[in-house]
C-alpha positions as CSV (number, residue, x, y, z in Angstrom):
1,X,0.0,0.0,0.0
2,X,1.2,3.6,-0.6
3,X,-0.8,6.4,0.9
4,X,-0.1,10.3,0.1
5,X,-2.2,12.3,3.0
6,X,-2.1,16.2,2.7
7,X,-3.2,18.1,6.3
8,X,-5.9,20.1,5.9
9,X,-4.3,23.2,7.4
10,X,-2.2,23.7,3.9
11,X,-5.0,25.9,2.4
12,X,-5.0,24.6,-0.5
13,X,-4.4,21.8,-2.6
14,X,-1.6,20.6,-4.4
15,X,-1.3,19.4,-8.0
16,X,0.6,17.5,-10.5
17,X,1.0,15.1,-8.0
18,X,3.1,11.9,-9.3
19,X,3.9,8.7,-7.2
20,X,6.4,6.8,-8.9
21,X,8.5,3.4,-7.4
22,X,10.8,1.1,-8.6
23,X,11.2,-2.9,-8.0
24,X,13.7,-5.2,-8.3
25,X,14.0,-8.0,-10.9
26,X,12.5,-10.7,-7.9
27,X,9.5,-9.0,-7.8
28,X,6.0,-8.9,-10.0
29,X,2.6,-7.3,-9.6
30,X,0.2,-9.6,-9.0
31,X,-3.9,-9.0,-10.6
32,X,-5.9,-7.7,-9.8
33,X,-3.8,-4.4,-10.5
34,X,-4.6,-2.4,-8.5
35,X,-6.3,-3.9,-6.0
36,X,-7.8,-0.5,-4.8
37,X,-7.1,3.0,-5.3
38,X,-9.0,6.4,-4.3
39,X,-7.6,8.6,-6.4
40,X,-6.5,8.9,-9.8
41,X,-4.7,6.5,-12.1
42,X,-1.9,3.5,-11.8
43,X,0.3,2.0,-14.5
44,X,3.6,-0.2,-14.4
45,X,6.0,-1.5,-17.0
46,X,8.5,-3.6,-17.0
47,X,12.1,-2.8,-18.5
48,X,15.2,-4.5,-19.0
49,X,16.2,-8.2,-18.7
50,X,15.5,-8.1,-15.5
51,X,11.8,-7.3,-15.9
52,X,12.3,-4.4,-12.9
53,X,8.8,-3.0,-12.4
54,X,8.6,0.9,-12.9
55,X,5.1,2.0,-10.9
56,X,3.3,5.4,-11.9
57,X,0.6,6.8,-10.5
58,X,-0.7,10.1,-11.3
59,X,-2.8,11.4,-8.3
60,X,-3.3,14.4,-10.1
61,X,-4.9,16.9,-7.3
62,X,-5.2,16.1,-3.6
63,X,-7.1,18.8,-1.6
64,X,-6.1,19.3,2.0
65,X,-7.4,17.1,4.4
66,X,-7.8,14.4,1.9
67,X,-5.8,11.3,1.8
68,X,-5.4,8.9,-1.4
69,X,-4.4,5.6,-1.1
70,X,-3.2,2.8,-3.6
71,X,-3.4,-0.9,-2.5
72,X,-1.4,-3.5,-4.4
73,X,-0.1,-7.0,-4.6
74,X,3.2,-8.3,-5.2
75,X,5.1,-12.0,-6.0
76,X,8.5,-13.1,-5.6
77,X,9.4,-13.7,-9.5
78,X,12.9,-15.2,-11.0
79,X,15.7,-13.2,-11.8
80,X,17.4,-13.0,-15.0
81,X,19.4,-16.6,-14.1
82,X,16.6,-18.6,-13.0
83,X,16.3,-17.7,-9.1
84,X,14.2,-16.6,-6.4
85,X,15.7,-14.4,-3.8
86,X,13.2,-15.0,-1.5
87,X,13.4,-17.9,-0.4
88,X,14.8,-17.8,3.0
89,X,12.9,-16.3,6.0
90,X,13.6,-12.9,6.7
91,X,12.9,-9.3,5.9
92,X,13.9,-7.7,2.5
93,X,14.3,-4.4,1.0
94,X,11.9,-4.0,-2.3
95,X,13.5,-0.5,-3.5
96,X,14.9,2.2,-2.1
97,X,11.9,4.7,-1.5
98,X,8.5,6.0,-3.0
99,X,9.3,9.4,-4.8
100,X,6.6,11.6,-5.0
101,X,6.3,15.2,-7.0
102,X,3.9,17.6,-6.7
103,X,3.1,21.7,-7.1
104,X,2.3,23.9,-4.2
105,X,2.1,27.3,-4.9
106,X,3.1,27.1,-8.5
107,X,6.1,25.6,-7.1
108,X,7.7,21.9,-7.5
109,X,8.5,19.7,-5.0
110,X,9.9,16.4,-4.4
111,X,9.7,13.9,-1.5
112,X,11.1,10.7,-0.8
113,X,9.7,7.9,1.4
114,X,11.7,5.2,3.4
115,X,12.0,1.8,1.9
116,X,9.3,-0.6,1.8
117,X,9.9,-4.0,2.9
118,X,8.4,-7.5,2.8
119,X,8.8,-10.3,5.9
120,X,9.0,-13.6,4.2
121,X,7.8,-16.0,6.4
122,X,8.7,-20.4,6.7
123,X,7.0,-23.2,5.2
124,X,4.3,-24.3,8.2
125,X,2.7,-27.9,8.1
């Protein structure tokens, strides 16, 4: 899940908002894509050899107080040689952050999120 939330003591809203993310070549969206979403539009592609998945979703205008939301699933997948990384319990990094631009003001900004991770847990009988 990503979620952008905008306090409602900014005055206005801001515009041209833009979520984009990045995944590694172990990873896959899974359908339904998305699973939910409140506001605006979500694509992904996937590039390279490595199949990395580049998300984009254009929120477009978030009033203050408002708060939009974006609920996906994701898949281990195989690398370029034939491999899951997942496979031993643990915690893992996906990427390195959410980005997210926006205007305020007739002025761009840019923010970064931390990263998000997955727990990957054992086989139970």
């Amino acid at each position: 899940m990503i979620k952008v939330s905008l306090p409602s003591n900014w005055g206005e809203p801001i515009k041209n908002v833009v979520v984009t993310d990045r995944f590694g070549a172990e990873i896959e969206i899974d359908s339904p894509f998305p699973v939910s979403i409140t506001h605006g539009t979500v694509s992904y592609t996937t590039k390279g050899n490595s199949e990395k998945v580049f998300l984009t979703w254009n929120i477009e205008t978030l009033s203050p107080g408002k708060t939009a939301i974006l609920r996906f699933k994701i898949s281990t997948d195989h690398n370029p040689a034939g491999k899951q990384e997942y496979t031993s319990p643990g915690c893992y990094e996906l990427n390195s952050g959410t980005v997210l631009k926006f205007t305020f003001k007739e002025k761009q900004y840019s923010a970064y999120t931390h990263p998000i991770y997955v727990k990957v847990k054992g086989y139970e009988d």
